[in-house]
C-alpha angles and dihedrals in degrees: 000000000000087000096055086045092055087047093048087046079047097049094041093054083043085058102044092047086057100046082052098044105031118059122224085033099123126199127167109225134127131183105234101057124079083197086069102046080059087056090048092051091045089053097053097036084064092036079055093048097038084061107033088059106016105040088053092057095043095043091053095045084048105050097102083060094044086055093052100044086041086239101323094122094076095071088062087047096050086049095050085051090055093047095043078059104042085052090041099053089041086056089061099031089102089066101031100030086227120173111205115146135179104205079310097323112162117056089018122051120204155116086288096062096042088051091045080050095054102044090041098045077047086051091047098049096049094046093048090054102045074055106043086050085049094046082051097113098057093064091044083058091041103254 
């Protein structure tokens, strides 16, 4: 249960990082609101549930492919992860009033949308391991 809260903080941060780095990654936060901090929590809490039980199914059905594109396939599946999440937390924004968008995915799909996927898959996975790597120590002690 500590593990999955560290990977939700680590997620949020991610996520933060990449609203702030890739253009057209939309999230709708704002400092000044406590409401805003709980949205933030609720996206990556189903980012971090969207990759602890979805990217070890795909990885494994597209091994043949990563083998063949040396690794290159998990940029697309990255990709696929942020998407899963950006279509998962639109489903429930009329209940939450959440604002997550993909290079305006969803409600528009296109070749904006996939490349916003792919560089900020790219800035979230940079930022969580840097983390991760920083966060080191506490699973040296057990936590």
């Amino acid at each position: 249960m500590l593990d999955l809260l560290f990977k939700v903080a680590v997620n949020a941060v991610a996520l933060l990082a990449a609203a702030n780095v890739v253009p057209e990654f939309n999230l709708a936060f704002r400092n000044d609101q406590p409401g805003d901090w709980a949205k933030i929590v609720i996206i990556a809490l189903v980012f971090a549930l969207v990759n602890s039980y979805l990217k070890p199914i795909l990885n494994f059905l597209a091994m043949p492919i990563g083998f063949l594109t040396m690794g290159l396939i998990a940029f697309a599946i990255n990709a696929a992860m942020l998407l899963g999440t950006a279509w998962l937390v639109s489903q429930t924004s009329a209940q939450l009033n959440i604002g997550f968008t993909l290079g305006g995915y969803p409600p528009h799909w296109g070749y904006e949308a996939i490349g916003v996927a792919v560089v900020g898959s790219i800035v979230i996975s940079v930022v969580a391991t840097l983390l991760d790597l920083l966060l080191l120590p506490r699973k040296v002690i057990g936590l």
